[in-house]
KEKEKE-447609 format. One record per residue (C-alpha): residue number from 0; residue in three letters; z, x, y. Coordinates in nm, 2 decimals, always signed. Layout:
N
seq:type:c3:c1:c2
NUM:Ala:Z:X:Y
...
This chain:
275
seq:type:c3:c1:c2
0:Unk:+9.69:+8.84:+11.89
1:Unk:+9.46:+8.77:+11.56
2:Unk:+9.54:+8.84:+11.23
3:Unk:+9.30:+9.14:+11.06
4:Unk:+9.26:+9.27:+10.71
5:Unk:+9.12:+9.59:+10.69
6:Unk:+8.84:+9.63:+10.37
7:Unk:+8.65:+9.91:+10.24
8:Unk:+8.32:+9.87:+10.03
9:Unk:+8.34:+10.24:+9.92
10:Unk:+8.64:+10.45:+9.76
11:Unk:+8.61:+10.67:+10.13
12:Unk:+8.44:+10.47:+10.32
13:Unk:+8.48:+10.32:+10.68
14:Unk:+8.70:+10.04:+10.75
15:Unk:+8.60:+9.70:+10.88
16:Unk:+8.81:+9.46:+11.00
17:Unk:+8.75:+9.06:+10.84
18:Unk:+8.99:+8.71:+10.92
19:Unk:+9.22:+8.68:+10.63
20:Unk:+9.11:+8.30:+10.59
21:Unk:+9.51:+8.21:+10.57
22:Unk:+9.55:+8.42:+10.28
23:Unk:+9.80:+8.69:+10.22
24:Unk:+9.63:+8.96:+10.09
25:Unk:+9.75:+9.27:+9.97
26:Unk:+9.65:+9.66:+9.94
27:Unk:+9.39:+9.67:+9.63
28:Unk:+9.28:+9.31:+9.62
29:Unk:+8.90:+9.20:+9.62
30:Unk:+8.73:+9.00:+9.84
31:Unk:+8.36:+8.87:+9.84
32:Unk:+8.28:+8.88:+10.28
33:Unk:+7.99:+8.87:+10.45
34:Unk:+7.79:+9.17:+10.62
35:Unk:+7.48:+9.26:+10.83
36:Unk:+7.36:+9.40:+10.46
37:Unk:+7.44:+9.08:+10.28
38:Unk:+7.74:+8.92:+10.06
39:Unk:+7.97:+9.25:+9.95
40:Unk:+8.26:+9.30:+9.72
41:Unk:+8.52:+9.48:+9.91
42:Unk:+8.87:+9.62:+9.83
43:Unk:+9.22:+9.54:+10.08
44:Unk:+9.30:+9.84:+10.22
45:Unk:+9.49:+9.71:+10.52
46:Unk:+9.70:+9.42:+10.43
47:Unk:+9.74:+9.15:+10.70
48:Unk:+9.84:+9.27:+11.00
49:Unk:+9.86:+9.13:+11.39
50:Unk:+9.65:+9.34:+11.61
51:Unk:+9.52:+9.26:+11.98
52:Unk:+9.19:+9.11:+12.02
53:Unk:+9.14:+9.36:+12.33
54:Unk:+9.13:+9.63:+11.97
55:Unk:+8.87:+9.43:+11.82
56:Unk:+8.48:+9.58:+11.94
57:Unk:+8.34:+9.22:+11.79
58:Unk:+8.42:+8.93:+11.66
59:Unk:+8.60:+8.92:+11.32
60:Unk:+8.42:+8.70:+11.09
61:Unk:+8.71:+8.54:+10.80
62:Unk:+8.63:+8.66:+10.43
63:Unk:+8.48:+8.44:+10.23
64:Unk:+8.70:+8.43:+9.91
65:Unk:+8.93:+8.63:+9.72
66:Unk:+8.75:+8.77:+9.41
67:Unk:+8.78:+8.64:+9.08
68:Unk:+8.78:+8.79:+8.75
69:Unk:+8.40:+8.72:+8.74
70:Unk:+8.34:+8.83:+9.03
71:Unk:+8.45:+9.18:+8.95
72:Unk:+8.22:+9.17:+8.67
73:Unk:+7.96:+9.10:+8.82
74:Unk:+8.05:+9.42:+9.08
75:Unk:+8.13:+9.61:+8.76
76:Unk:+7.73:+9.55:+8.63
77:Unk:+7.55:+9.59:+8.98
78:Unk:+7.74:+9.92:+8.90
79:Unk:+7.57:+9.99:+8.58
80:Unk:+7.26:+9.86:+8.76
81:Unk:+7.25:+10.11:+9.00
82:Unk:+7.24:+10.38:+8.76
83:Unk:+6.91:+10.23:+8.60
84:Unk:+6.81:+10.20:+8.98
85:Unk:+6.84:+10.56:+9.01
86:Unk:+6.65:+10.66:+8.74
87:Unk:+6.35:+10.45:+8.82
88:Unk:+6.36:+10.53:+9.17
89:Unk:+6.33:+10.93:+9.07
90:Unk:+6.02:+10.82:+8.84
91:Unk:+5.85:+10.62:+9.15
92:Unk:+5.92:+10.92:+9.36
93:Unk:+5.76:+11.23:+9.11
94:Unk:+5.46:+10.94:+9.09
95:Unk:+5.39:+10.94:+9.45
96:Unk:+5.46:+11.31:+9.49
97:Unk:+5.68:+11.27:+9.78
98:Unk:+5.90:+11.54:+9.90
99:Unk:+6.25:+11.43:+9.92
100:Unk:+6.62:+11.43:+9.73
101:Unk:+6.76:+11.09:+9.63
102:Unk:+7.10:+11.11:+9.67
103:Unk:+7.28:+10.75:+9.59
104:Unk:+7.18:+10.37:+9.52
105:Unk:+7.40:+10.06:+9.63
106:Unk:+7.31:+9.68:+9.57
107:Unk:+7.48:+9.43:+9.78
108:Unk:+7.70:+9.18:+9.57
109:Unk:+7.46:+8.89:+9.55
110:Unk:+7.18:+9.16:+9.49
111:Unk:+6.97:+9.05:+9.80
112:Unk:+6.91:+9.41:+9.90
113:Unk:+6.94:+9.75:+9.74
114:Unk:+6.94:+10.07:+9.99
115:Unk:+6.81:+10.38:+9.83
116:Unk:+7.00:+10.73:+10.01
117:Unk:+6.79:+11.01:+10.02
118:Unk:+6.76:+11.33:+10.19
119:Unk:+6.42:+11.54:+10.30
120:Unk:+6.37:+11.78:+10.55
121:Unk:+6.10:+11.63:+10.78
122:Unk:+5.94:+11.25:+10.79
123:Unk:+5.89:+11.08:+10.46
124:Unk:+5.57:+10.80:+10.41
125:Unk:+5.74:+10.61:+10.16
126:Unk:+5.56:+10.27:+10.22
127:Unk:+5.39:+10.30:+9.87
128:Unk:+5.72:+10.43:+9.70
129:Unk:+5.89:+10.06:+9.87
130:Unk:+5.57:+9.87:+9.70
131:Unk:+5.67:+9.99:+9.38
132:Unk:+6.01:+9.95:+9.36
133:Unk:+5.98:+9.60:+9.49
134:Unk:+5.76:+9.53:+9.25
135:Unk:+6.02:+9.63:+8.97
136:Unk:+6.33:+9.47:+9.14
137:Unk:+6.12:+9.16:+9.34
138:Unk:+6.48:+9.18:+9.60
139:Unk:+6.45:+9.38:+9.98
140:Unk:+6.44:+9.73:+9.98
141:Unk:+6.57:+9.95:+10.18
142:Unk:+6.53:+10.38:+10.24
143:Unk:+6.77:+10.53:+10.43
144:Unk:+6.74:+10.87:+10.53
145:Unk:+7.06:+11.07:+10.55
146:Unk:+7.23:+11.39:+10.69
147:Unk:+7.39:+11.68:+10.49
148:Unk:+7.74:+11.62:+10.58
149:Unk:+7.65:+11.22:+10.41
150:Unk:+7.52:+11.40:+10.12
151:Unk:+7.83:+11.60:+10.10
152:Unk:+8.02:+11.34:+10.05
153:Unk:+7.84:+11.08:+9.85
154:Unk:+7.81:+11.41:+9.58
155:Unk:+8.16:+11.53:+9.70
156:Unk:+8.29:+11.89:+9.49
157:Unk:+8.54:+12.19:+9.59
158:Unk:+8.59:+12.31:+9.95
159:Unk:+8.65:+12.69:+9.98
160:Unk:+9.06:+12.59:+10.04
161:Unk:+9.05:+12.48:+9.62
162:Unk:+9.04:+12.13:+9.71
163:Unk:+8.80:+11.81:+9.70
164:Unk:+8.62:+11.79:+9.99
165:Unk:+8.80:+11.59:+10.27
166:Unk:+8.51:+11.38:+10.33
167:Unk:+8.49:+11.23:+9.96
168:Unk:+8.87:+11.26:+9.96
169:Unk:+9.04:+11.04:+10.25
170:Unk:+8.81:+11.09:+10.57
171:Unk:+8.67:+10.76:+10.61
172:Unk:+8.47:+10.84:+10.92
173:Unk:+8.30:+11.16:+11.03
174:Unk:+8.42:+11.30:+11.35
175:Unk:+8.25:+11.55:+11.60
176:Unk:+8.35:+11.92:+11.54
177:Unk:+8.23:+12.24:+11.76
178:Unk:+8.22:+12.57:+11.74
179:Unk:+8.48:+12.60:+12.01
180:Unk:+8.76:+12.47:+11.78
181:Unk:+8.67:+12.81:+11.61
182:Unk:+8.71:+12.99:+11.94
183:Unk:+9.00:+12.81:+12.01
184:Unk:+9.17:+12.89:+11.69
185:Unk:+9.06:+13.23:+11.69
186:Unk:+8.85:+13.22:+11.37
187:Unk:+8.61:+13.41:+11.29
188:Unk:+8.24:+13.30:+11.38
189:Unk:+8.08:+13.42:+11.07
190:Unk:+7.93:+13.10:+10.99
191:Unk:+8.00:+13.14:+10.60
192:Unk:+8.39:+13.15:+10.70
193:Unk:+8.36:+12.83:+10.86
194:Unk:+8.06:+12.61:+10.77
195:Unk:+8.15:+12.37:+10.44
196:Unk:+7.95:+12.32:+10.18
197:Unk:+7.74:+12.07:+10.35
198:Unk:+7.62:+12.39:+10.60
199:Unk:+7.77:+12.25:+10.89
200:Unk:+8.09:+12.32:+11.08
201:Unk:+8.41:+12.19:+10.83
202:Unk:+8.57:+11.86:+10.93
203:Unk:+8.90:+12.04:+10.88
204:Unk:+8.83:+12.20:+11.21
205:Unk:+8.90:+11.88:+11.38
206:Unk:+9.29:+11.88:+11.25
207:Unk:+9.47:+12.12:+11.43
208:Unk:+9.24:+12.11:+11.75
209:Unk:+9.49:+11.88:+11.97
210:Unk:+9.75:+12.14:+11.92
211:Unk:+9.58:+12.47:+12.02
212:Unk:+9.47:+12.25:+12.31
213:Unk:+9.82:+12.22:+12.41
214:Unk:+9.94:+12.56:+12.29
215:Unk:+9.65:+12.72:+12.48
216:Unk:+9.73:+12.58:+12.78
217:Unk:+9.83:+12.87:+13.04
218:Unk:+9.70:+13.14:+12.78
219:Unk:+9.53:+13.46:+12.90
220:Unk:+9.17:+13.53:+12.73
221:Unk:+9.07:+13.88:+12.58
222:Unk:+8.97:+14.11:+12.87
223:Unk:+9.15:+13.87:+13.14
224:Unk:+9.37:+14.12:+13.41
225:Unk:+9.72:+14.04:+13.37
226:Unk:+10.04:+14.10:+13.57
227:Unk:+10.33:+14.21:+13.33
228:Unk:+10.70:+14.37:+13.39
229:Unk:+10.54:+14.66:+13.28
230:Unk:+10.24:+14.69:+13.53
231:Unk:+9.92:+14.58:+13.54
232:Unk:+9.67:+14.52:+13.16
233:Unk:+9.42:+14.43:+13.03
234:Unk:+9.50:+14.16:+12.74
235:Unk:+9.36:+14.34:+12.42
236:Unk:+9.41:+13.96:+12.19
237:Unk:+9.65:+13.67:+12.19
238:Unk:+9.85:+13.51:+11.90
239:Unk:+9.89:+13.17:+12.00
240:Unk:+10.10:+13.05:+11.73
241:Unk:+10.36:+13.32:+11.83
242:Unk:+10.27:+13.24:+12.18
243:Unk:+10.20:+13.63:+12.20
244:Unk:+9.98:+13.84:+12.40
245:Unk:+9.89:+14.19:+12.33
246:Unk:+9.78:+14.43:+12.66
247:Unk:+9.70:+14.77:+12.72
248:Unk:+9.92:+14.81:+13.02
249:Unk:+9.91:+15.11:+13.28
250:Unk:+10.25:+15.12:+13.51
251:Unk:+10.02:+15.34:+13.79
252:Unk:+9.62:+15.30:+13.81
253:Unk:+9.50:+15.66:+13.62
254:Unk:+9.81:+15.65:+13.42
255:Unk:+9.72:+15.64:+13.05
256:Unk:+9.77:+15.30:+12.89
257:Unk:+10.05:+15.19:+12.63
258:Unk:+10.02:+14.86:+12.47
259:Unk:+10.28:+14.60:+12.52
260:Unk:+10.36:+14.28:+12.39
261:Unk:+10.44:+13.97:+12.60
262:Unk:+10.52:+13.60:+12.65
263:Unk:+10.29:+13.37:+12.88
264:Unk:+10.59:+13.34:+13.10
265:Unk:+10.64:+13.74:+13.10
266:Unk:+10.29:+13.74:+13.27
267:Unk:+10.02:+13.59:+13.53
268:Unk:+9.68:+13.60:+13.53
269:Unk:+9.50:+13.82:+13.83
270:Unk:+9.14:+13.83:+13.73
271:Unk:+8.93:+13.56:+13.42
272:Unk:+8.68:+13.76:+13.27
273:Unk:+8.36:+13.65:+13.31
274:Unk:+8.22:+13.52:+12.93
């Protein structure tokens, strides 16, 4: 067993896992660590806590202090800095007349790199655009060339449900979503029903898959063949949340069908149809 704190370097942003350095730190505290990008300013978001190392996909490094007053000033003006940051960045870019959409700018605590986010729709030459901004900030630079659903939620804003985006909200890490979640749910596959406002499939997709799963296990598909007390039908659509299924049933083959409603354990399958 090792002791972990979890820290996060953005208000939504993944968690990484650091040595506690024999202190006990607490939920909202600051620490100054040590990253592949350089020395950070993080916030506790996972207090001390024992986990297994077997959990652990490297080693944890120990943080390197807890932050100071002055040390949360000097965070508080890299903030302000980035803003300038911005500003020149969008000059350097309209001066080289490149084609592309900066999106965010974060220093590192100890300033020894600044990563500009930006968005384009093909390759972007921006060797020149890295000469001049080094020139103006003499510290490593560093372009990074994002997707839409990061752009979502670095700019966050209103999902069609009336609330802030999950993704600038609480989701700390993106996860995979398909289109059969959709099936699965029985949505509708008009993409404007179910895309966010990123353009790709929502993230909110993701929530309730695990319990169709289960709740479609041993459910007929539209047009399967289906034995019911009734007689033989043809399921017409299934309600999975009322574990229902809807078939035009015919007591005698020629007979004229009547629609009936059943349980999955009213019925068994005779014939998939083929999708």
């Amino acid at each position: 067993m090792v002791t972990i704190v979890g820290v996060r370097f953005k208000k939504v942003g993944k968690i990484y896992y650091f040595g506690p350095k024999g202190e006990q730190l607490n939920v909202d505290d600051g620490v100054i660590v040590e990253t592949i990008r350089g020395i950070e300013y993080g916030k506790v978001v996972i207090p001390n806590r024992m986990i297994d190392e077997s959990e652990l996909t490297q080693p944890v490094k120990d943080i390197i202090r807890v932050a100071t007053k002055s040390d949360y000033e000097v965070y508080m003006a890299n903030k302000e800095r980035e803003k300038e940051a911005f500003q020149i960045c969008l000059e350097k870019i309209a001066k080289n007349g490149l084609d592309m959409k900066l999106i965010n700018v974060e220093f590192t605590f100890d300033i020894s790199k600044i990563i500009f986010y930006f968005t384009a729709d093909g390759r972007v030459d921006f060797r020149d655009l890295v000469k001049d901004l080094a020139a103006v900030f003499h510290t490593r630079i560093e372009l990074r060339q994002i997707g839409v659903r990061d752009e979502a939620k670095f700019l966050s804003g209103i999902g069609s449900c009336g609330r802030k985006l999950c993704c600038s909200s609480f989701l700390g890490e993106f996860q995979t979503v398909s289109i059969k979640m959709a099936k699965d749910q029985n949505l509708s596959l008009n993409p404007s029903k179910i895309s966010g406002n990123c353009g790709s499939l929502m993230c909110c997709l993701k929530y309730e898959d695990d319990t169709y799963k289960e709740l479609n296990k041993g459910m007929p598909k539209e047009g399967d063949i289906i034995s019911t007390p009734q007689g033989i039908g043809e399921v017409l659509s299934v309600n999975v949340l009322r574990s229902t299924i809807k078939a035009a049933v015919r007591e005698n083959p020629g007979d004229n069908a009547s629609v009936g409603f059943f349980s999955p354990q009213e019925i068994e399958i005779l014939r998939k149809k083929r999708y």
